[in-house]
C-alpha positions as CSV (number, residue, x, y, z in Angstrom):
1,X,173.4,-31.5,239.8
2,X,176.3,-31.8,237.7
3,X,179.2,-33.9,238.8
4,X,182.5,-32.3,239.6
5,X,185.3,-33.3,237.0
6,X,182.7,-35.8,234.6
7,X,182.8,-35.1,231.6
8,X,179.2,-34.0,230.0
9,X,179.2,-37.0,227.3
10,X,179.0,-39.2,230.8
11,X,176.9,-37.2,232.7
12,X,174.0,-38.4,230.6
13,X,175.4,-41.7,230.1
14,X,174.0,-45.4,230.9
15,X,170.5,-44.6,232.8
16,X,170.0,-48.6,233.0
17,X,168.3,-49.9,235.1
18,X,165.6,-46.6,235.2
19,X,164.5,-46.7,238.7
20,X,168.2,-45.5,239.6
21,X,169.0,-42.6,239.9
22,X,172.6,-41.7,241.1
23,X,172.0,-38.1,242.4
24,X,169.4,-39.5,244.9
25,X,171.7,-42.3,246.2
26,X,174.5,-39.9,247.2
27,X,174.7,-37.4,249.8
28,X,173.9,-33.9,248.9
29,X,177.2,-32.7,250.6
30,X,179.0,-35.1,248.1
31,X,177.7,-34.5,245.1
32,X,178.8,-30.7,245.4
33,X,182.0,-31.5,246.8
34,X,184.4,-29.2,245.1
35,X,187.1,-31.4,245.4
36,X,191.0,-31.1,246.5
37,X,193.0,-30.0,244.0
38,X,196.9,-31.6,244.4
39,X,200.1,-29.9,243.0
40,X,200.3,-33.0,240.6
41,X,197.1,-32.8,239.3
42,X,198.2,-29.5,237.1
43,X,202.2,-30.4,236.2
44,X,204.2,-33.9,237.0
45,X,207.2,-32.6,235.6
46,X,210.1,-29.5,235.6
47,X,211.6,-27.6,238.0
48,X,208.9,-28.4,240.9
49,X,208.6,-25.5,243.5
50,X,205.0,-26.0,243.9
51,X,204.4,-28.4,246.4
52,X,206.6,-27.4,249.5
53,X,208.6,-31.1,248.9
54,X,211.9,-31.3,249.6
55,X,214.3,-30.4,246.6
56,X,217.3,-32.0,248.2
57,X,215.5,-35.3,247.8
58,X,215.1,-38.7,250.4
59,X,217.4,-39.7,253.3
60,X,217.0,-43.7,251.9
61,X,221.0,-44.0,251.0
62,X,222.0,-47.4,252.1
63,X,225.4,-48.3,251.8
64,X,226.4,-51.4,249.9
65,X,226.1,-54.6,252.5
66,X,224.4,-52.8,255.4
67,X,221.6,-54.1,256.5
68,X,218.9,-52.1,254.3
69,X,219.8,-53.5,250.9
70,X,216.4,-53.6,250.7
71,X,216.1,-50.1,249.9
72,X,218.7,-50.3,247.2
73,X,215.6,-50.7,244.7
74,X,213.8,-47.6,246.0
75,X,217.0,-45.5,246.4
76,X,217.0,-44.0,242.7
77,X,212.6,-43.3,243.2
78,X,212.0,-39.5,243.4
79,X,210.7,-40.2,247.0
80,X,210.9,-36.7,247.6
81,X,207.8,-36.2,245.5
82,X,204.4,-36.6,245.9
83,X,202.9,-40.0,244.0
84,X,200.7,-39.3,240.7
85,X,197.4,-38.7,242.0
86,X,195.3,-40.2,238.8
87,X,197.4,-43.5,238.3
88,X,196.5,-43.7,234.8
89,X,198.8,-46.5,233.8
90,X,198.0,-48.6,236.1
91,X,193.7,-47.8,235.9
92,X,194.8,-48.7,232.2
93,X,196.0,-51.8,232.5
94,X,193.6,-53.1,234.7
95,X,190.7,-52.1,232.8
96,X,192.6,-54.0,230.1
97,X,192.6,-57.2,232.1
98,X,188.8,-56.8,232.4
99,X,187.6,-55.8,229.5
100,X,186.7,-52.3,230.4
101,X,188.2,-48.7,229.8
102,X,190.4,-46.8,232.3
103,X,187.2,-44.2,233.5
104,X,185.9,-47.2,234.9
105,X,188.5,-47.7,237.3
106,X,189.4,-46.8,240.8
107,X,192.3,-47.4,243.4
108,X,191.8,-47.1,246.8
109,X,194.2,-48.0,249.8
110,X,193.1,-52.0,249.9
111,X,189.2,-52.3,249.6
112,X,188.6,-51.6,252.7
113,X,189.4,-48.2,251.8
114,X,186.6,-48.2,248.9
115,X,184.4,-50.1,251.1
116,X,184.9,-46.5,253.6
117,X,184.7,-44.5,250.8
118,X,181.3,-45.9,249.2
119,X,179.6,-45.8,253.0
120,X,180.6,-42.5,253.1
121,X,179.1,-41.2,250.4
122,X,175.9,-42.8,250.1
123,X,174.6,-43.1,253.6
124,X,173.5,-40.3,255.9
125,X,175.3,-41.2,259.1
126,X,172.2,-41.8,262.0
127,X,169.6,-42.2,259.0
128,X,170.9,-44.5,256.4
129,X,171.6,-48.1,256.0
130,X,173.7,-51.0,254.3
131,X,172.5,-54.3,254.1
132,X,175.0,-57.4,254.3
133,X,174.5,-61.0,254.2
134,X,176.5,-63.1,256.9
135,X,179.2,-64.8,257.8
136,X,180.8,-62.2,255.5
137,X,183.8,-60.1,255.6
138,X,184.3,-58.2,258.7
139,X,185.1,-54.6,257.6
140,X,181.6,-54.3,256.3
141,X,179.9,-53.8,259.6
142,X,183.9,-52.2,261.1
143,X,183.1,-49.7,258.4
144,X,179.8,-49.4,259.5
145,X,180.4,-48.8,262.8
146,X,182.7,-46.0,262.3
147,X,180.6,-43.9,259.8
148,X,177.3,-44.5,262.2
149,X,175.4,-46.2,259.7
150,X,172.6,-48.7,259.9
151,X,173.6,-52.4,259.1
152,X,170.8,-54.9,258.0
153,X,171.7,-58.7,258.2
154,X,170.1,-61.1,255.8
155,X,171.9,-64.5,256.6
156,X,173.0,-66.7,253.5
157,X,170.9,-70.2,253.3
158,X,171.1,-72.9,252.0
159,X,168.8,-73.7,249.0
160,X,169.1,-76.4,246.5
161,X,171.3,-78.6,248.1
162,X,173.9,-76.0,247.9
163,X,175.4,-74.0,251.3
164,X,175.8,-70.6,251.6
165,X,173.3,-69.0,249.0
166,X,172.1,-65.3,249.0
167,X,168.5,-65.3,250.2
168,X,167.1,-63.0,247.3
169,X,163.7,-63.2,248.4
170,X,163.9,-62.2,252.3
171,X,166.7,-59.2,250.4
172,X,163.8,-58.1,248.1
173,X,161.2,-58.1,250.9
174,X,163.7,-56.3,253.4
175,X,164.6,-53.4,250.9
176,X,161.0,-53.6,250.0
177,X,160.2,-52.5,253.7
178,X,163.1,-50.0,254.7
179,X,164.0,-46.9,251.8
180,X,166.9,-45.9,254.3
181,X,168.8,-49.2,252.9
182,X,171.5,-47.5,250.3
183,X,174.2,-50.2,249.8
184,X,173.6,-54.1,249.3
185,X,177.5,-55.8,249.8
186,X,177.6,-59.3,248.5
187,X,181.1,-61.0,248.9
188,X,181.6,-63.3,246.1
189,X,183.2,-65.8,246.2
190,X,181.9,-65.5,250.0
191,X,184.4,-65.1,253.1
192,X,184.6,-67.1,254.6
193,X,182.0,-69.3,252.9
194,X,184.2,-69.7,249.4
195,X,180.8,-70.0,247.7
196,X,180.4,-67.7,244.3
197,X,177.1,-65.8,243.7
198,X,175.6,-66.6,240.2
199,X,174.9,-63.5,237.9
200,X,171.3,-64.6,237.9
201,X,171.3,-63.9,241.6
202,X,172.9,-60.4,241.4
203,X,170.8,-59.6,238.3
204,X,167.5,-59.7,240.1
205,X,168.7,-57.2,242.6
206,X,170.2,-54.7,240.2
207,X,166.8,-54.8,238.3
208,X,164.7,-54.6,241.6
209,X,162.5,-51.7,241.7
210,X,162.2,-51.5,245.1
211,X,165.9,-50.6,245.5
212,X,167.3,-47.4,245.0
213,X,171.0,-47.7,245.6
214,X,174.4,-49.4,245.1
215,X,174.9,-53.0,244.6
216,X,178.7,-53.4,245.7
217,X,180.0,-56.9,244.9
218,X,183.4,-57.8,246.7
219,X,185.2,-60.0,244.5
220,X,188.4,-60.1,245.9
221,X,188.6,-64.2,245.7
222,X,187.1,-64.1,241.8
223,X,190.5,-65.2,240.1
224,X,190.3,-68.6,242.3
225,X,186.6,-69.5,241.3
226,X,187.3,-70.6,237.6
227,X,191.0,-69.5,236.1
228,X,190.2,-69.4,232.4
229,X,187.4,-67.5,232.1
230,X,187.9,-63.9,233.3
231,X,190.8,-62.5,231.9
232,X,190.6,-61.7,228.1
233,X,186.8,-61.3,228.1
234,X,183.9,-60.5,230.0
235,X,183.5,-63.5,232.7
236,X,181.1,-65.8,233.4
237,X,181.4,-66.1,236.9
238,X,182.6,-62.8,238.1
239,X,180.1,-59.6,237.5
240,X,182.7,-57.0,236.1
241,X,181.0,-58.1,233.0
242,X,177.7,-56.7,234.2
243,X,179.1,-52.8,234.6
244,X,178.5,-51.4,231.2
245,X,174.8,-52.6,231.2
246,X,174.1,-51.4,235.2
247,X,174.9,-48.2,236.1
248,X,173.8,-49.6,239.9
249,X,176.7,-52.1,240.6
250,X,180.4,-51.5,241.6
251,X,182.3,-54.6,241.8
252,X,185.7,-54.3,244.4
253,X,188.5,-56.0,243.2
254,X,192.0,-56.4,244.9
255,X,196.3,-57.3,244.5
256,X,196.3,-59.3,247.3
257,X,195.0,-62.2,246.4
258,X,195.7,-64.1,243.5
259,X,198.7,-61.3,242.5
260,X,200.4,-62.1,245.8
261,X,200.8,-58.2,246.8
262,X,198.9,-58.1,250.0
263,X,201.7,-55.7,251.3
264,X,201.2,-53.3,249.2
265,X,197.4,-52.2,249.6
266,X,195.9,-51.5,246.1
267,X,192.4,-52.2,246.0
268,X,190.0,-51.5,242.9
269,X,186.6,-50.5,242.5
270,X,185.1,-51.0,238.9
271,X,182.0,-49.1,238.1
272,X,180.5,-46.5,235.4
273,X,182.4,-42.9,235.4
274,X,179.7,-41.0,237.5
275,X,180.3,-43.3,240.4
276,X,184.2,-43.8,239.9
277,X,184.4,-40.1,239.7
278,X,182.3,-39.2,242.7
279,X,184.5,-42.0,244.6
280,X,187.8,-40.0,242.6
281,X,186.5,-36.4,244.1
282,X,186.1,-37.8,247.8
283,X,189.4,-39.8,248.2
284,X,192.3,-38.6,249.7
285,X,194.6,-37.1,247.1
286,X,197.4,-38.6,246.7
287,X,196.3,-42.1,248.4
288,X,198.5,-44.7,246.1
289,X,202.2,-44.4,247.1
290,X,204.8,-44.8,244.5
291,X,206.4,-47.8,245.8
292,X,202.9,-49.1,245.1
293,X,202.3,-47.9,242.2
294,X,205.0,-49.2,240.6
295,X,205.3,-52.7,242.4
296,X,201.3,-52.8,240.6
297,X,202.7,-51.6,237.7
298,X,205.2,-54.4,237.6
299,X,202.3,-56.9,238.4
300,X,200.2,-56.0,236.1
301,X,202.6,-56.2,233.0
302,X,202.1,-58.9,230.6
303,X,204.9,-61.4,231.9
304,X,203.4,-61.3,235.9
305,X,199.9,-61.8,234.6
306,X,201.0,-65.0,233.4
307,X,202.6,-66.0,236.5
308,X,199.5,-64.8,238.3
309,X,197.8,-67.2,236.2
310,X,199.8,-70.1,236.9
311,X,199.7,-69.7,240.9
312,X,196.2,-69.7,240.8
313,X,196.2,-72.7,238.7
314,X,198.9,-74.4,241.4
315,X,196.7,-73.1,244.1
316,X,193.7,-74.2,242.6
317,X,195.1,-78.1,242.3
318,X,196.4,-77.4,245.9
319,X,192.9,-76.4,247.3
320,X,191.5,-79.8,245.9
321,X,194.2,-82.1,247.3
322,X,193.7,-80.5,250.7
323,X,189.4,-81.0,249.9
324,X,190.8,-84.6,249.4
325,X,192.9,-84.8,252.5
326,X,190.3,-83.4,254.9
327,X,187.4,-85.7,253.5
328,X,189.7,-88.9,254.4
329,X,190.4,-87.7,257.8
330,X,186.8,-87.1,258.0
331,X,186.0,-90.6,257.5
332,X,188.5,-91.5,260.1
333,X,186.1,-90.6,262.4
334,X,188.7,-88.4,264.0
335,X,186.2,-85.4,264.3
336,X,185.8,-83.5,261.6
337,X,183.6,-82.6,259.3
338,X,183.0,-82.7,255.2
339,X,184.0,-78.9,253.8
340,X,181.4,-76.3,253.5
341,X,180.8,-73.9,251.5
342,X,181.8,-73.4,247.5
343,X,185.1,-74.0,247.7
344,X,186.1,-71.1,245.0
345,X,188.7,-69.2,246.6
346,X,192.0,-70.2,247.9
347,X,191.2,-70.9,251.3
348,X,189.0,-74.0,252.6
349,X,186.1,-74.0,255.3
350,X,186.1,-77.3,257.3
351,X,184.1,-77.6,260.3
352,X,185.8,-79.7,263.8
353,X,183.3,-81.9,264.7
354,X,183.0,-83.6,268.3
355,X,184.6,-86.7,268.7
356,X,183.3,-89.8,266.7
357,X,180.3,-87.2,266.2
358,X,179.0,-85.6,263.2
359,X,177.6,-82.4,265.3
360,X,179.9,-79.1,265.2
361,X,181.9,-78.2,268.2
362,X,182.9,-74.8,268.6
363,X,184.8,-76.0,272.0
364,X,186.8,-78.6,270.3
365,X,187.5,-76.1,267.6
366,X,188.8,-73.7,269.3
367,X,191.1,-76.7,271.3
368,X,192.3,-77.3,268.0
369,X,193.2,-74.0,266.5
370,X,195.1,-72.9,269.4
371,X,197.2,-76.0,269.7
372,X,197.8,-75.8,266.0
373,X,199.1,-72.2,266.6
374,X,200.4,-72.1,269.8
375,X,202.5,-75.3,269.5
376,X,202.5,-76.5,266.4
377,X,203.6,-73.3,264.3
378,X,200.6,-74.0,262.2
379,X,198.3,-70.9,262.4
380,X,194.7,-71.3,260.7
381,X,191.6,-69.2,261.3
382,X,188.9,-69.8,263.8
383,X,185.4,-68.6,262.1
384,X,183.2,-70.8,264.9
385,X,181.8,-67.7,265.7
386,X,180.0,-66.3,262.6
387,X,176.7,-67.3,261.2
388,X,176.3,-70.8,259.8
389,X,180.1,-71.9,260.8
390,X,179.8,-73.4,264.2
391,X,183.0,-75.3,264.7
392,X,184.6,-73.4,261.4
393,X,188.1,-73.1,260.7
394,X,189.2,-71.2,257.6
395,X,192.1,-73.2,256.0
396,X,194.1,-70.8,253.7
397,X,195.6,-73.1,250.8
398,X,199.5,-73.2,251.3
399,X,202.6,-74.2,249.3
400,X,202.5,-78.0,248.4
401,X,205.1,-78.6,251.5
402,X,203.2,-76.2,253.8
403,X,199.5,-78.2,253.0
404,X,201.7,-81.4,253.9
405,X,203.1,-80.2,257.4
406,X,199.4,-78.5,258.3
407,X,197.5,-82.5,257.2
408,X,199.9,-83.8,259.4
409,X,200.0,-82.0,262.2
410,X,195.9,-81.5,261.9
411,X,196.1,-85.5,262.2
412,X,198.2,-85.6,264.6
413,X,195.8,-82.7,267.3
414,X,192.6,-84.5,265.8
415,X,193.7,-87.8,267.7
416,X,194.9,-86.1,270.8
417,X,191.9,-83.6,271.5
């Protein structure tokens, strides 16, 4: 069954690896979606009477000094308008950032928007499953939930002296075991573990006969796991450099991170054209607003990628002077614990320990994570409750004076709990 709005040079294109087969991993109802065609997606420009806007244009007129200077910047947008539903420009320049071409790029509304969107498609609500591999991001199983699909867990172990490691062999033996598994979602690095997922790792499965669907990697942490590598040619940590030789992977990517622009919601899905079109004919249509769009634009412009580049580099020194700080309170004997994980994305995982002890305590945690918040205006995450983080917190890495005021005051609650 032919795809909806491919193009026939693609819809006969990479068939590796050749026990995948894309029309039998997405839902029949999908695949012959005829999908919405927009105003925008025929003319962008003219005298536009097409779309029922409103020709008298947006209310947003702040006077000078009121309040809403603000909305001075958006004032002279043509509000009034519905956004560009294709987002070329911006597809463009991010497939130029990763060494790929603009069909093999998607936008959705954060990633947990493609992370909907690729549940959706693929798995038969009642029948089908995902598999994921805790403690991992949330939303996967949220997502799950909503769409009334299946969730697998395969726990992360650890194996070769190293925490938090993707347990191929119990993945291969479960998918082995259960056809109804469509999606595999590896976070890498790992949240909250911070722990990056060799290529070897994700290789095997992507060649694995026994698996039929999607391998979706979640890389919204990659630009924090090694700076230099994975900008101006294919990586070798981060598996966008994987996509023109699978036709099985789709790696999620994200602003919010290490481009700072959490606010505006613009995730991205990189994968070959028949899947990035079948996600294209299922999304909403005109889902990236145009404030977004061109705040991404703006970030993705040659002058912000190299400011992009030095946060992560200041946030990458800051991550390893807080590794430093924690490890001396550690051997203060004050209760805590040496960090876990991989320590590749900009946050730290540090386990609270029970006093003079080395065993976790999810009670003393907690203890500590409240009075941090509650009166100490430093406001951390509690992850005691997922798999393999008893007594957890999740430590995002701040500015140089924030990581100062948060050692302090951890110090300070350490010796009074």
């Amino acid at each position: 069954m032919p795809i909806h709005g491919l193009s026939s040079q693609h819809q006969t294109s990479n068939t590796h690896p050749t026990h995948f087969d894309i029309e039998k991993v997405i839902r029949p109802n999908i695949l012959s979606l005829l999908p919405y065609r927009c105003a925008r997606d025929d003319y962008q420009s003219g005298i536009l009477l097409d779309a029922n806007e409103n020709a008298l244009g947006h209310v947003l007129k702040p006077d000078r000094g009121s309040a809403n200077d603000y909305l001075h910047s958006f004032s002279s947008l043509d509000l009034n308008r519905y956004p560009d539903p294709t987002q070329l420009e911006i597809k463009s320049r991010i497939a130029n950032l990763r060494n790929l071409k603009s069909e093999h790029v998607f936008l959705g509304v954060g990633s947990d928007e493609v992370i909907d969107l690729l549940i959706r498609i693929c798995c038969v609500p009642a029948k089908e499953k995902l598999l994921i591999t805790p403690p991992t991001y949330g939303m996967y199983a949220v997502c799950a939930h909503v769409n009334d699909v299946g969730i697998v867990k395969v726990p992360l172990v650890n194996r070769g002296g190293k925490q938090f490691q993707v347990d191929i062999e119990a993945i291969q033996q479960t998918i082995k075991s259960d056809p109804f598994i469509k999606l595999i979602l590896l976070c890498s690095p790992g949240n909250p573990t911070g722990t990056l997922i060799p290529l070897s790792d994700i290789r095997k499965l992507l060649e694995d006969t026994n698996f039929k669907g999607i391998l979706v990697v979640d890389e919204a942490y990659i630009d924090f796991a090694d700076p230099y590598s994975n900008y101006d040619s294919d990586s070798a940590v981060s598996a966008v450099c994987l996509i023109k030789e699978y036709s099985n992977i789709c790696v999620m990517q994200t602003l919010s991170k290490s481009f700072g622009l959490a606010a505006i919601r613009l995730g991205i899905a990189l994968a070959q054209p028949p899947l990035i079109q079948i996600l294209s004919n299922t999304k909403a249509p005109y889902n990236i607003s145009t404030p977004s769009s061109l705040l991404a634009l703006e970030a993705l412009s040659p002058p912000s990628i190299m400011s992009m580049r030095q946060k992560v580099k200041t946030l990458i020194t800051g991550r390893g002077e807080l590794i430093t700080e924690f490890e001396r309170l550690a051997k203060l004997g004050l209760g805590l614990g040496q960090p876990l994980g991989g320590n590749d994305a900009n946050f730290v995982l540090i386990p609270v320990t029970e006093r003079g002890g080395e065993k976790p305590c999810c009670e003393r945690s907690i203890k500590v994570y409240e009075e941090l918040a509650e009166r100490r205006g430093v406001v951390v995450r509690y992850r005691g409750d997922q798999v393999g983080c008893d007594g957890c917190l999740r430590i995002t890495v701040g500015t140089s004076e924030e990581n100062k005021i948060l050692i302090k005051q951890l110090e300070d609650v350490l010796r009074m709990i």
